[in-house]
DSSP file (Angstrom, degrees, kcal/mol; ACC not computed):
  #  RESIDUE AA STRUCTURE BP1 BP2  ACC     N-H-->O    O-->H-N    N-H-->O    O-->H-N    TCO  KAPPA ALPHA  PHI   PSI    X-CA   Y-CA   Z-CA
    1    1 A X              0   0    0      0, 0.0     2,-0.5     0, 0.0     3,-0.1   0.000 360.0 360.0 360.0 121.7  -23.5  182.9   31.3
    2    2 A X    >   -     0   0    0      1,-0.2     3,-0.7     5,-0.0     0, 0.0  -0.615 360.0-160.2 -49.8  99.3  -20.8  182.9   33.8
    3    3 A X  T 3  S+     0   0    0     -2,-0.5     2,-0.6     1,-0.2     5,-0.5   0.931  86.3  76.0 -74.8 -60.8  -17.7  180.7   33.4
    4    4 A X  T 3         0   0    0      1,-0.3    -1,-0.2     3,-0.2     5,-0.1   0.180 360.0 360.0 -15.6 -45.4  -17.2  181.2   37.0
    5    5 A X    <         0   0    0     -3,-0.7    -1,-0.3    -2,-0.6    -2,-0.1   0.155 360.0 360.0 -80.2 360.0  -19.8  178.9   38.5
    6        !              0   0    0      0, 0.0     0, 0.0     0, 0.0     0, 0.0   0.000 360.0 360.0 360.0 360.0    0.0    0.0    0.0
    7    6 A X              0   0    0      0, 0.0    -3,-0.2     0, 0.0    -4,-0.1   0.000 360.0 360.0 360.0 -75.6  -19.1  176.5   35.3
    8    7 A X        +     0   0    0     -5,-0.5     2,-0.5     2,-0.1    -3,-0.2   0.714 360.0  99.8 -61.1 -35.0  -15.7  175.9   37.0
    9    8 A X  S    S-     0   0    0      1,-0.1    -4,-0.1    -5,-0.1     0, 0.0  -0.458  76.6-122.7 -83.3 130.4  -16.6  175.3   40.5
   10    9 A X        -     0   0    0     -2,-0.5    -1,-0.1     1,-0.2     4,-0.1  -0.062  17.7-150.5 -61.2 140.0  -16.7  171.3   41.5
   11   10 A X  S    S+     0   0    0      2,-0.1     2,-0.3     0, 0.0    -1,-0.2   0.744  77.8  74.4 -97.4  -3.8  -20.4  170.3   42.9
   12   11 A X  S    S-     0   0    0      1,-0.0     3,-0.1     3,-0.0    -2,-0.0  -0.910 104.1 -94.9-104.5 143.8  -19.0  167.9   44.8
   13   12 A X        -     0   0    0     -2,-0.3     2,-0.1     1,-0.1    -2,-0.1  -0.268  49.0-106.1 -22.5 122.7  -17.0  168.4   48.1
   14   13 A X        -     0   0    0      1,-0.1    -1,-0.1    -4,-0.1     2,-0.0  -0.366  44.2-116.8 -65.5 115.5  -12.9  168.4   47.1
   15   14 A X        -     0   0    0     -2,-0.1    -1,-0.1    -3,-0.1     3,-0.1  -0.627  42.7 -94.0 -72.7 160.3  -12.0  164.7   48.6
   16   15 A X        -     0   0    0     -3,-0.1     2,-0.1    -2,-0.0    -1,-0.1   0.042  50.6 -83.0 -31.2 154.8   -9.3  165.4   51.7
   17   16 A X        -     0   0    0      1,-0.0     2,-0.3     0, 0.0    -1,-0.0  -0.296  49.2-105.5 -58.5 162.4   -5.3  165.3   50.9
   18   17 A X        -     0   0    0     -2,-0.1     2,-0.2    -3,-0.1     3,-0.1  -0.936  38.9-136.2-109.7 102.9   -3.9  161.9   51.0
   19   18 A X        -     0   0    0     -2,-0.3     2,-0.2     1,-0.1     3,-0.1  -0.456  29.2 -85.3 -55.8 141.4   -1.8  161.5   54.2
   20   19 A X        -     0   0    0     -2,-0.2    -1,-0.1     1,-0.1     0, 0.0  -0.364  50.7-109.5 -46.3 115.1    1.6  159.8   54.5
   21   20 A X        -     0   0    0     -2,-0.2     2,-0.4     1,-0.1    -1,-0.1  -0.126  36.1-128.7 -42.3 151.0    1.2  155.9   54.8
   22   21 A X        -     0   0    0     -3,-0.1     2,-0.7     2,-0.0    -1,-0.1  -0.944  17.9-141.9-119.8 139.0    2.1  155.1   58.3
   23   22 A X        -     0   0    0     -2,-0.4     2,-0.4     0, 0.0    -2,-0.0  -0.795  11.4-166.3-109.7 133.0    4.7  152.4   58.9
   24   23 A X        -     0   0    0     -2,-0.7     2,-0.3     2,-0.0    -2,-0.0  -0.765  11.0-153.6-117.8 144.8    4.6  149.8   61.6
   25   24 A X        -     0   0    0     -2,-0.4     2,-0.5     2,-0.0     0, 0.0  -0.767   2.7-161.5-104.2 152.6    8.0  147.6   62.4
   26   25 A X        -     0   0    0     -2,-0.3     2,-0.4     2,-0.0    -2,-0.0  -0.953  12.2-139.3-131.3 114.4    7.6  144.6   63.7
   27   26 A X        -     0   0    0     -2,-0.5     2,-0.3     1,-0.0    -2,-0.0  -0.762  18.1-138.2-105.9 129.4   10.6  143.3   65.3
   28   27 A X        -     0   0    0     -2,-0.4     2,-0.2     1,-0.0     3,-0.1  -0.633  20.0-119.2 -69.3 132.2   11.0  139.5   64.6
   29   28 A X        -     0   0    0     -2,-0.3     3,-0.1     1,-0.1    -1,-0.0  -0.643  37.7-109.9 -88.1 152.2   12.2  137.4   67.5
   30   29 A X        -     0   0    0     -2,-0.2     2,-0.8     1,-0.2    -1,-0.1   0.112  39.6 -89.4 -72.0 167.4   15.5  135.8   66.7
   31   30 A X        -     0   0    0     -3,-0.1    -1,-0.2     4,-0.1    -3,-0.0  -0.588  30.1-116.7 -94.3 141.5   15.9  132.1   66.1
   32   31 A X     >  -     0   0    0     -2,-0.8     4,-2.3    -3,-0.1    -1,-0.1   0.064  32.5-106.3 -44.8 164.9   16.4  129.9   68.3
   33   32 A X  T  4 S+     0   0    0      2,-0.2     5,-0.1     1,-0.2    -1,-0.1   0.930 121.5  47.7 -63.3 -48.6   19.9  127.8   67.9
   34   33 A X  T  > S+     0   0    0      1,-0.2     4,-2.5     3,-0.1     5,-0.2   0.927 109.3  48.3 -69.5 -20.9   17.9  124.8   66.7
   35   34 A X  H  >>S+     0   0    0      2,-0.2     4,-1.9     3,-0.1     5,-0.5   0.979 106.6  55.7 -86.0 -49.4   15.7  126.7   64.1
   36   35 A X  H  <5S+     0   0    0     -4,-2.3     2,-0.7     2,-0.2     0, 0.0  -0.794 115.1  46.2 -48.1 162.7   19.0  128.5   62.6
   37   36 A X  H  >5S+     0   0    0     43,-0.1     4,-0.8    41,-0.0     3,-0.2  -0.986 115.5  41.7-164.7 -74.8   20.1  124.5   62.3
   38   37 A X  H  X5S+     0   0    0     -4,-2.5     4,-2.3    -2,-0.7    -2,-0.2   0.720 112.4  53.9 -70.0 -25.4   16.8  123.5   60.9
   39   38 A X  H  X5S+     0   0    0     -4,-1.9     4,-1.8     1,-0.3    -1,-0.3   0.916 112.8  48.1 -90.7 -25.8   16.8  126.9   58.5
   40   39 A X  H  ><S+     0   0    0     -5,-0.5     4,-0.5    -3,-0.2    -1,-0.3   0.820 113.1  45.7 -88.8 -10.0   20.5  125.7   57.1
   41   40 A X  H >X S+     0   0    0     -4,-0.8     3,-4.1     2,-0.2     4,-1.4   0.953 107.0  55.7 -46.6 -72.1   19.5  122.3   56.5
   42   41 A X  H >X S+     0   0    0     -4,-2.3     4,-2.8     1,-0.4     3,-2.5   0.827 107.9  52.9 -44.2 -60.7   16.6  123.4   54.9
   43   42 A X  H 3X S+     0   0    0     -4,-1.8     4,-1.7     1,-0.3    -1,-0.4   0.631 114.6  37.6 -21.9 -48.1   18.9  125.5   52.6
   44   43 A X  H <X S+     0   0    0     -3,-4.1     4,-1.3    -4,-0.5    -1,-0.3   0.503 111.7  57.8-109.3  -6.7   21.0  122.8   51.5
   45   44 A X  H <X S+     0   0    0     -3,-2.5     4,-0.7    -4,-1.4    -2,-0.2   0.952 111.7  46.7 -39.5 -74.2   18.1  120.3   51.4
   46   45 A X  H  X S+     0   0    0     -4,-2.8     4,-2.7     2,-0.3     3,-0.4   0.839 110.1  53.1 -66.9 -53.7   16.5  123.0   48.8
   47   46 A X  H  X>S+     0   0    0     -4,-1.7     5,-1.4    -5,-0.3     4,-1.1   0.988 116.1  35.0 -62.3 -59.9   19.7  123.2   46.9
   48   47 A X  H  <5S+     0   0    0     -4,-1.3    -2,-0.3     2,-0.2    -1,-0.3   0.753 114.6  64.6 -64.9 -11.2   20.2  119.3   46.3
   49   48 A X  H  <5S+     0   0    0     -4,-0.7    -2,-0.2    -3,-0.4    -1,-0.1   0.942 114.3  28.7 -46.5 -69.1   16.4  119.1   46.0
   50   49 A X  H  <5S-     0   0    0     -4,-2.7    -2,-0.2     2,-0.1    -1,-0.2   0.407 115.6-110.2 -89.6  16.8   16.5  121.0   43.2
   51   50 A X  T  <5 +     0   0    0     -4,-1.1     2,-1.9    -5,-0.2    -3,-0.2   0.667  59.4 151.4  61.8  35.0   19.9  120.2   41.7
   52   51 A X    >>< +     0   0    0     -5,-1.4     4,-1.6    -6,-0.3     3,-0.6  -0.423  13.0 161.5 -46.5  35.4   21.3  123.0   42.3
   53   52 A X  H 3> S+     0   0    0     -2,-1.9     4,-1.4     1,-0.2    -1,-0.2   0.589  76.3  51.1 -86.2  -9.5   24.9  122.4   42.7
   54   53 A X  H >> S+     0   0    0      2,-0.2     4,-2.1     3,-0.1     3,-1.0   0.983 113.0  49.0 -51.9 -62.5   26.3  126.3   42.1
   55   54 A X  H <> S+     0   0    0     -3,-0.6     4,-1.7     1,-0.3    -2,-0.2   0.892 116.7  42.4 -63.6 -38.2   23.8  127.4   44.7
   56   55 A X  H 3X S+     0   0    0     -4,-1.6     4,-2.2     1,-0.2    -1,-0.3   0.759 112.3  48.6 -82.5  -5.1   25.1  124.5   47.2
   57   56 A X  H <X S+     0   0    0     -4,-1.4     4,-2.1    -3,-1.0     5,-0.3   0.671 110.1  54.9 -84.3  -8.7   28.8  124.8   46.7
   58   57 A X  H  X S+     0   0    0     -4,-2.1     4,-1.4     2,-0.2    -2,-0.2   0.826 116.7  37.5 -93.3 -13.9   28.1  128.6   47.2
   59   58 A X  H  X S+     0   0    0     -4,-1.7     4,-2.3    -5,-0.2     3,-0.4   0.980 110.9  61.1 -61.2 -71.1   26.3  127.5   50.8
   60   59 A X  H  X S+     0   0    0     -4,-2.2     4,-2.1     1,-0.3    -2,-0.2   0.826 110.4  34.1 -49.3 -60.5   28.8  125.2   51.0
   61   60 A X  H  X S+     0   0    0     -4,-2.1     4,-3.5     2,-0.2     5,-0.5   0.968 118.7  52.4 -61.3 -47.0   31.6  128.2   51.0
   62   61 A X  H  X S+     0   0    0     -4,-1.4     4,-0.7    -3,-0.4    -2,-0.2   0.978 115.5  37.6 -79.1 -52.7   29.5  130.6   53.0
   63   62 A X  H  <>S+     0   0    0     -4,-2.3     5,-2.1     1,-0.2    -1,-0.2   0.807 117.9  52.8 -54.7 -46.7   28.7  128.2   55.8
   64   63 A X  H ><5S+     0   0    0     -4,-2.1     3,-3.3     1,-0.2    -1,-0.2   0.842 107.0  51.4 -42.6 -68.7   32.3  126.6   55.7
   65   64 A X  H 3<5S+     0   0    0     -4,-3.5    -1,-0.2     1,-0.3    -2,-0.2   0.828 104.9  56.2 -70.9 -12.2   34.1  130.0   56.0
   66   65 A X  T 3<5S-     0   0    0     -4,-0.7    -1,-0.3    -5,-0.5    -2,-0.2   0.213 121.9-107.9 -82.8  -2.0   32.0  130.8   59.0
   67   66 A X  T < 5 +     0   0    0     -3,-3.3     2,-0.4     1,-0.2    -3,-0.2   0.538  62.8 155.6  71.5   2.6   33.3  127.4   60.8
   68   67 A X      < +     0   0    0     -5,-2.1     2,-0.3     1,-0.0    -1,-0.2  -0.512  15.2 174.7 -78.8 137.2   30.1  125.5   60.5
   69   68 A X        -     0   0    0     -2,-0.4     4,-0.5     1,-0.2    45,-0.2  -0.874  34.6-138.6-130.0 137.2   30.7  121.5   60.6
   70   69 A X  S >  S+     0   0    0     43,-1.7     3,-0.6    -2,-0.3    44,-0.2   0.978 101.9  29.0 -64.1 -75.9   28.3  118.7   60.6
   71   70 A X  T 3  S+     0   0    0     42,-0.4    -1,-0.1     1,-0.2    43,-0.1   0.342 121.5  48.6 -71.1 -10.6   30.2  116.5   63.2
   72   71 A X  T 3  S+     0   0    0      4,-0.0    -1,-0.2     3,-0.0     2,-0.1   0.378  81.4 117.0-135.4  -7.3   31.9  119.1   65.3
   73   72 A X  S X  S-     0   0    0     -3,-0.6     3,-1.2    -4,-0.5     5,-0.1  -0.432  73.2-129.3 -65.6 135.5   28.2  121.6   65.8
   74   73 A X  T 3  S+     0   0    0      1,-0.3     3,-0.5    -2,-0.1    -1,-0.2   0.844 110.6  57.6 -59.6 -43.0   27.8  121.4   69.4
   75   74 A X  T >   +     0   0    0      1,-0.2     3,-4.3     2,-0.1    -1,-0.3   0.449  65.7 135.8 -80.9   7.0   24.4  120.5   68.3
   76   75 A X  T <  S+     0   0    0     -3,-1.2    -1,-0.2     1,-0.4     9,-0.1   0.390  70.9  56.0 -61.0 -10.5   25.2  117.3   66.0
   77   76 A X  T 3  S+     0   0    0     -3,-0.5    -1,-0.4     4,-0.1     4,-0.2   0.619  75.0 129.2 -92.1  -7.0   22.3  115.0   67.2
   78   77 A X  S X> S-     0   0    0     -3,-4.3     4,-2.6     1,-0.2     3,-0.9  -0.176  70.4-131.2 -28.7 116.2   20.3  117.9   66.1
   79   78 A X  T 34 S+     0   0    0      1,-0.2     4,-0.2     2,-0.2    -1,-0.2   0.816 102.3  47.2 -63.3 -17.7   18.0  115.6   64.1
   80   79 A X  T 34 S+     0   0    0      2,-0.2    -1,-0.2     1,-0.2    -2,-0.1   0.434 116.7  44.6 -87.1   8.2   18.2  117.8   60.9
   81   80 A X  T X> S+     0   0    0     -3,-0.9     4,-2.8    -4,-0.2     3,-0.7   0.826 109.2  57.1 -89.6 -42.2   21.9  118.0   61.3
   82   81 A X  T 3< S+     0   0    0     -4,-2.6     4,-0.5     1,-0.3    -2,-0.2   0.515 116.5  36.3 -78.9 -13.5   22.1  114.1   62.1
   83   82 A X  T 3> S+     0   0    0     -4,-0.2     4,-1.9    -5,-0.2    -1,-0.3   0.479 114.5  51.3-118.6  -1.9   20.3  113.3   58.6
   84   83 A X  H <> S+     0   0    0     -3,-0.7     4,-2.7     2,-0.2    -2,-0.3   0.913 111.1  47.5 -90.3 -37.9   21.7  115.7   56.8
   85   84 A X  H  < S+     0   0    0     -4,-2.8    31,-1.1     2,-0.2     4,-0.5   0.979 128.3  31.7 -24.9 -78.0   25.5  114.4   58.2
   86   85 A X  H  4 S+     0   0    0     -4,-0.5     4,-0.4     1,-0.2    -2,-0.2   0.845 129.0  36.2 -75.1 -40.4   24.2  110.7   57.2
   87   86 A X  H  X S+     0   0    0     -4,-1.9     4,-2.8     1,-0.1    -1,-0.2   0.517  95.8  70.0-103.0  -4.6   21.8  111.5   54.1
   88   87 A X  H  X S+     0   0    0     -4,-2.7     4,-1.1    -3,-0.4    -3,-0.1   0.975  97.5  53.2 -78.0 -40.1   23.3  114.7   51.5
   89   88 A X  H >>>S+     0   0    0     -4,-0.5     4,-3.6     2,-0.2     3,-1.3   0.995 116.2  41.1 -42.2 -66.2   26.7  112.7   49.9
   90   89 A X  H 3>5S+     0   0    0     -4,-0.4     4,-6.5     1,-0.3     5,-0.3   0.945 119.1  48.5 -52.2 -62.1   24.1  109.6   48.7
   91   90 A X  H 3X5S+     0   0    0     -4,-2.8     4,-1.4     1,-0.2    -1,-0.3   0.728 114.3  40.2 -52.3 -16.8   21.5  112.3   47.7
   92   91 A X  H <<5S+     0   0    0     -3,-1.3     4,-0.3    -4,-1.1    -1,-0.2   0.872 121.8  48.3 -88.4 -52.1   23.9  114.6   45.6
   93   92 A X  H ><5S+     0   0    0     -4,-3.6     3,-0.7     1,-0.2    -3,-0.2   0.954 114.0  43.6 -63.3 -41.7   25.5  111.1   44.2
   94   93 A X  H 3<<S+     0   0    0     -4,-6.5    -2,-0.2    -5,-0.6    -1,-0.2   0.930  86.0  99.1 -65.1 -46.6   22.2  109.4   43.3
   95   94 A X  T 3< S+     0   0    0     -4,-1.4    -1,-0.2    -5,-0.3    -2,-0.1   0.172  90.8  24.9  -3.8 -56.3   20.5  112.6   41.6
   96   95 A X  S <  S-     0   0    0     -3,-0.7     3,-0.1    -4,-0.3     4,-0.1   0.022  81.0-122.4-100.0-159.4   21.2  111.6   38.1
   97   96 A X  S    S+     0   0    0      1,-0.3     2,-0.5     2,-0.1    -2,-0.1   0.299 106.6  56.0-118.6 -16.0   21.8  108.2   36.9
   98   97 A X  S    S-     0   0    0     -4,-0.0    -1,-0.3    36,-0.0    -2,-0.0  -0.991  89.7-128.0-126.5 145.5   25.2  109.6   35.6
   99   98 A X        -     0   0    0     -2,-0.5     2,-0.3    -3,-0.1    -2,-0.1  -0.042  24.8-144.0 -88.4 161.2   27.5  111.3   38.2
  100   99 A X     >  -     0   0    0      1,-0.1     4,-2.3    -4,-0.1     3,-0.4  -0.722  28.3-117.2-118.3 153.4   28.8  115.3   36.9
  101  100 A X  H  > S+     0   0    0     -2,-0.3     4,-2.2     2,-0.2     5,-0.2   0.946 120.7  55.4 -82.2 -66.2   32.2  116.5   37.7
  102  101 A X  H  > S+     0   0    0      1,-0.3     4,-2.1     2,-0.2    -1,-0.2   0.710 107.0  48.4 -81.6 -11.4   30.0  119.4   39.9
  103  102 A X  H  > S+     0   0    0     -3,-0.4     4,-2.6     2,-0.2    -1,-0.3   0.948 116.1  43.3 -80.7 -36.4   28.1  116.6   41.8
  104  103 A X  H  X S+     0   0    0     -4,-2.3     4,-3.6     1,-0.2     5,-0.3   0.965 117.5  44.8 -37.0 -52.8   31.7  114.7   42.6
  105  104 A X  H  X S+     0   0    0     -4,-2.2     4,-2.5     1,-0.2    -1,-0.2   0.933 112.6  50.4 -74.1 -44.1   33.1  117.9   43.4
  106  105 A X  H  X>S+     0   0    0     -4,-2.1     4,-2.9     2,-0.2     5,-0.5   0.932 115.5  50.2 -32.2 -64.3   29.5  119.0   45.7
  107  106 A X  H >X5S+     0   0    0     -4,-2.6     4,-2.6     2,-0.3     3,-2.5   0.940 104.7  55.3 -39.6 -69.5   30.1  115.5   47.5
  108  107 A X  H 3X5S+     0   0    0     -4,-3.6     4,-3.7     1,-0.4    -1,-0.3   0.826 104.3  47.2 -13.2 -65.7   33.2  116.2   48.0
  109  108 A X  H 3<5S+     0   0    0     -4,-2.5     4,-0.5    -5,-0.3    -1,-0.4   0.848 107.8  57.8 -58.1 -34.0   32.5  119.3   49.7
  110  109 A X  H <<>S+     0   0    0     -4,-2.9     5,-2.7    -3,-2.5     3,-0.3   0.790 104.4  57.6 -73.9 -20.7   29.7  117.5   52.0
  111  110 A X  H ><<S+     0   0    0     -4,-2.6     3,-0.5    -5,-0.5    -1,-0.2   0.868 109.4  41.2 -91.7 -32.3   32.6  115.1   53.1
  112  111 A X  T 3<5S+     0   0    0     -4,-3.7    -1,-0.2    -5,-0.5    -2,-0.2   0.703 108.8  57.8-109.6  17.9   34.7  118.0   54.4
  113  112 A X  T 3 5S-     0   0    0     -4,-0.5   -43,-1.7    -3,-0.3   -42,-0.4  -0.026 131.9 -94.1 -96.9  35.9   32.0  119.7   55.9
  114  113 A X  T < 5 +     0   0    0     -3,-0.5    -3,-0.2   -44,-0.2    -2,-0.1   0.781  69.3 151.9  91.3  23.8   31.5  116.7   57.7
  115  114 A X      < -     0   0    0     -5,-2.7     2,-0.6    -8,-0.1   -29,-0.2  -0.353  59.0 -89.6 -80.8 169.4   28.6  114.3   55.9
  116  115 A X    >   -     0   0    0    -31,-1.1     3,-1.9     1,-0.1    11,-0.2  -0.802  27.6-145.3 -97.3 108.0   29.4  110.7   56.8
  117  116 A X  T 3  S+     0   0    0     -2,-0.6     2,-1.0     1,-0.2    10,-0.3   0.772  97.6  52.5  15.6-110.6   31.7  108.0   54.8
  118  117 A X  T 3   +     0   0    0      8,-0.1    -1,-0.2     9,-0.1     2,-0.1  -0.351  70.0 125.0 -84.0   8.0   30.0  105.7   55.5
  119  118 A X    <   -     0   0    0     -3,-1.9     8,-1.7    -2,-1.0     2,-0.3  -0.290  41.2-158.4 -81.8 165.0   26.7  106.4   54.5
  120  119 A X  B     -A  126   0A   0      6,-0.2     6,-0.2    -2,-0.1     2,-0.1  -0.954  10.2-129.2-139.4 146.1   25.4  103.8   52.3
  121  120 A X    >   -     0   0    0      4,-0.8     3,-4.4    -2,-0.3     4,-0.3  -0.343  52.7 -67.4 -99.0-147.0   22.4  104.1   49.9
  122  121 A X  T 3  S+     0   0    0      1,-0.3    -1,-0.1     2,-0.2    -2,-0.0   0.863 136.3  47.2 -45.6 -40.5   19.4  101.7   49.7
  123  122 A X  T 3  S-     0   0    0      2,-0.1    -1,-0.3     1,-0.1    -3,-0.0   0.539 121.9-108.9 -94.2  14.6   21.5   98.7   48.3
  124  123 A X    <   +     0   0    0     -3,-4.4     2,-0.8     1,-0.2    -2,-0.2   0.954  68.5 150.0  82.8  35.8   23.9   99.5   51.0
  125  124 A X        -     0   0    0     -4,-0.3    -4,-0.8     3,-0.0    -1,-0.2  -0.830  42.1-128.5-126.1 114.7   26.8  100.9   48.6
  126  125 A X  B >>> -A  120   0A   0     -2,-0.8     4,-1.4    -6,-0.2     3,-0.6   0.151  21.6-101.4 -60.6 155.2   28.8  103.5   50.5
  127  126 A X  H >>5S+     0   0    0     -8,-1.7     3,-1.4   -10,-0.3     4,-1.0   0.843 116.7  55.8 -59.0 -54.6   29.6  106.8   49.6
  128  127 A X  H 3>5S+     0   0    0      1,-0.2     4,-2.5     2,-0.2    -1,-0.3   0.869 104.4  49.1 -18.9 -54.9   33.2  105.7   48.7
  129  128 A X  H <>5S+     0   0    0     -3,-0.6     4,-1.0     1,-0.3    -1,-0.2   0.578 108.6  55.6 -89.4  -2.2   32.5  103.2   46.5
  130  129 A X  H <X5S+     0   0    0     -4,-1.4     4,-1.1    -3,-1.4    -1,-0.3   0.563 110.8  43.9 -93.2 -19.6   30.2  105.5   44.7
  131  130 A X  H  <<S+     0   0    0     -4,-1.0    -2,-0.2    -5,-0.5    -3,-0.1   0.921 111.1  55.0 -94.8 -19.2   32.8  107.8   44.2
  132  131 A X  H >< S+     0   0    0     -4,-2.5     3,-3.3     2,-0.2    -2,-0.2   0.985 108.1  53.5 -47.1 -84.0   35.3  105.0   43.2
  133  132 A X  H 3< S+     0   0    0     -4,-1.0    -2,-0.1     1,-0.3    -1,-0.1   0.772 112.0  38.8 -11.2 -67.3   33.0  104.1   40.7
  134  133 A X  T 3< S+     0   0    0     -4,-1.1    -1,-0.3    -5,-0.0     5,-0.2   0.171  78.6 148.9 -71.8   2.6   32.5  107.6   39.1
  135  134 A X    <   -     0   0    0     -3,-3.3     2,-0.2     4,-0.1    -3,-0.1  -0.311  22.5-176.9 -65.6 139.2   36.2  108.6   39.3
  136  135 A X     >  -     0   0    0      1,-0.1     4,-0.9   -35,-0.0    -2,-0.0  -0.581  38.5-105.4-105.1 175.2   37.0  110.8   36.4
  137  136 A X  H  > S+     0   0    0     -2,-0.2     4,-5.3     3,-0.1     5,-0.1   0.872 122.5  43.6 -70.3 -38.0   40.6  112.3   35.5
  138  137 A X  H  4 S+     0   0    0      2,-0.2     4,-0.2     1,-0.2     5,-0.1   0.903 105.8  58.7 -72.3 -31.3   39.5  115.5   36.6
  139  138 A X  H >> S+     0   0    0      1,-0.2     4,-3.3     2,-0.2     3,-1.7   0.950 115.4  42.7 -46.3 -45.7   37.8  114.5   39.8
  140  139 A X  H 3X S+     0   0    0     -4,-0.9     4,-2.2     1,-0.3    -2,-0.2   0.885 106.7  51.5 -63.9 -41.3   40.8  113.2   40.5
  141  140 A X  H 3< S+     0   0    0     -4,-5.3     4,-0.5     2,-0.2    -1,-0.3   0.405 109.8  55.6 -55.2   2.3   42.9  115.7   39.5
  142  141 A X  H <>>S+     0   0    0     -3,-1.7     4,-4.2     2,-0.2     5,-0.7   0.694 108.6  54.6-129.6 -60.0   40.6  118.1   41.7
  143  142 A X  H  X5S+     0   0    0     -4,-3.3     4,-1.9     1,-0.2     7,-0.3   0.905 102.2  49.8 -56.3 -46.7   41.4  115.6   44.6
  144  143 A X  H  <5S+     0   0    0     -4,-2.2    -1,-0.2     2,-0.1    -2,-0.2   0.860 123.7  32.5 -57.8 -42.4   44.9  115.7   44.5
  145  144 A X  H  45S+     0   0    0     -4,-0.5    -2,-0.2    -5,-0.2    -3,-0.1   0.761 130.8  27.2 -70.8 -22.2   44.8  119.7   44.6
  146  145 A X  H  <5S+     0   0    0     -4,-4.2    -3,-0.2     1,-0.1    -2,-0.1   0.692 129.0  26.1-124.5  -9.1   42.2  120.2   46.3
  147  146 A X    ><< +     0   0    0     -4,-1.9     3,-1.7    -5,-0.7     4,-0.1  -0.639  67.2 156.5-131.2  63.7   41.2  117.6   48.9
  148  147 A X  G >   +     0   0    0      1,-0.3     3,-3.7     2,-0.2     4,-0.3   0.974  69.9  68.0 -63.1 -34.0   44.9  116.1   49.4
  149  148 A X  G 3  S+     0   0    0      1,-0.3     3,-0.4     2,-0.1    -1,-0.3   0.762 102.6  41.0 -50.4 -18.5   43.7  114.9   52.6
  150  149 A X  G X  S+     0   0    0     -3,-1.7     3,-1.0    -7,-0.3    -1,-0.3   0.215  87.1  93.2 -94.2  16.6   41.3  112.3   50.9
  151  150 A X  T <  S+     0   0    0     -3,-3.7     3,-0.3     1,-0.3    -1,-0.2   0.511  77.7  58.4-103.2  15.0   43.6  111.2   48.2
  152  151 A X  T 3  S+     0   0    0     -3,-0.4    -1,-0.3    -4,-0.3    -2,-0.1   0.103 100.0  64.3-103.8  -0.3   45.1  108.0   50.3
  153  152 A X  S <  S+     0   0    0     -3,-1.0    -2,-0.2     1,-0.1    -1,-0.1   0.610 120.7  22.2 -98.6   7.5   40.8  107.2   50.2
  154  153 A X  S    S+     0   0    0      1,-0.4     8,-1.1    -3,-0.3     2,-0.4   0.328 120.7  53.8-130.7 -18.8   41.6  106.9   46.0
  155  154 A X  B     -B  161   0B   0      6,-0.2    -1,-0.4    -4,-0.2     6,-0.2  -0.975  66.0-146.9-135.7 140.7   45.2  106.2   45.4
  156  155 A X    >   -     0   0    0      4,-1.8     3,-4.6    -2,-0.4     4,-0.2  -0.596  30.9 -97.7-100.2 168.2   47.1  103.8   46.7
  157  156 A X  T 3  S+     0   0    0      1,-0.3    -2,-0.0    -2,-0.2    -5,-0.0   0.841 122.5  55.2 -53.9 -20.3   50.9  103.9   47.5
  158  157 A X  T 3  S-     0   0    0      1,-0.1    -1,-0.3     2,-0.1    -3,-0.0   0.283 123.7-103.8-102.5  24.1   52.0  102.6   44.8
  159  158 A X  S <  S+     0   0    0     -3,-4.6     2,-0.2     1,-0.2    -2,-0.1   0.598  79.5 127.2 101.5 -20.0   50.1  105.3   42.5
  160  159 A X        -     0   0    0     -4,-0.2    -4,-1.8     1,-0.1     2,-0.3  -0.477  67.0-111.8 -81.4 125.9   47.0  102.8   41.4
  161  160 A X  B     -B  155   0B   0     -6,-0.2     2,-1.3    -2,-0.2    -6,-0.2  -0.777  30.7-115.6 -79.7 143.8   43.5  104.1   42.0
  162  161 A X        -     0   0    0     -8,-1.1    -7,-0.1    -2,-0.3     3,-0.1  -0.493  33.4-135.7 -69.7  71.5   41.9  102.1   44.6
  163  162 A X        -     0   0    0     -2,-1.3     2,-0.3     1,-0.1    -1,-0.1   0.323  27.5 -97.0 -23.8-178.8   38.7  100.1   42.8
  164  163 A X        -     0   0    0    -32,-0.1     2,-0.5   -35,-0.1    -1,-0.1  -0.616  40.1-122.3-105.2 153.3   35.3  100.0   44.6
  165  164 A X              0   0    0     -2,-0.3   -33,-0.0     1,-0.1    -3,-0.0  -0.781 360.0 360.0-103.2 151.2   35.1   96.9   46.3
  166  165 A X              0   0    0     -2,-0.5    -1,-0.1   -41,-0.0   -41,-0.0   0.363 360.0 360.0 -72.6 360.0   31.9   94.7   45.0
């Protein structure tokens, strides 16, 4: 007996394996309004799920970058124009009790431009929700860190301002 023959395959040796070939695809860029619609979505996603690290960190990265609600060339964009009037109420309502990180989130919606004056369902405005909920530290957080809003909390004489009824 022969080991030689032993050793030799009876079947045909498949081919080598060629190098995968790779195709690019180049994406076409977005339009103005879908970058709108894709940061909405973003900050949608983040109060959706109650996220409020992930939206103050939106918050900052969009912010330092000069993006505004009111002041976007595009601001009747309709997902800018419900996000303006509808993220404060959603971030306030979320829980049935307010967190220091949703005050402080609100906050943040109010000075990238979300609306005052937005009211939720029984028509009680984003103020008076935040009157409501005032803490010492929100407040202390307002006086360092949003002075411009602290004449919407404090009155001259020092008094915080109550929620009207």
């Amino acid at each position: 007996m022969s080991l030689g023959k032993e050793n030799k395959p009876t079947e045909p040796l498949p081919q080598s394996h060629s190098s995968p070939m790779l195709r690019t695809t180049a994406r076409q860029p977005m339009s103005e309004q879908e970058a709108l619609q894709f940061i909405v979505d973003d900050f949608q996603s983040a109060i959706r799920d109650q996220n409020w690290a992930e939206l103050g960190d939106l918050m900052d990265h969009y912010s330092h970058r000069g993006f505004h609600f009111s002041i976007s060339e595009d601001k009747n964009h309709p997902a800018l124009k419900k996000m303006r009037e509808e993220s404060v109420i959603q971030v306030l309502k979320t829980n049935s009790s307010l967190s220091d990180e949703q005050m402080n989130a609100a906050l943040d919606l109010l000075i990238m431009g979300a609306d005052w004056n937005a009211t939720d369902k029984n028509g009680v405005s984003v103020l008076n929700i935040l009157r409501r909920n005032m803490t010492n530290e929100v407040l202390t957080l307002i006086i360092d860190e949003y002075p411009n809003f602290r004449h919407l909390f404090i009155d001259r004489d020092g008094q915080l301002i109550p929620p009207k009824s």
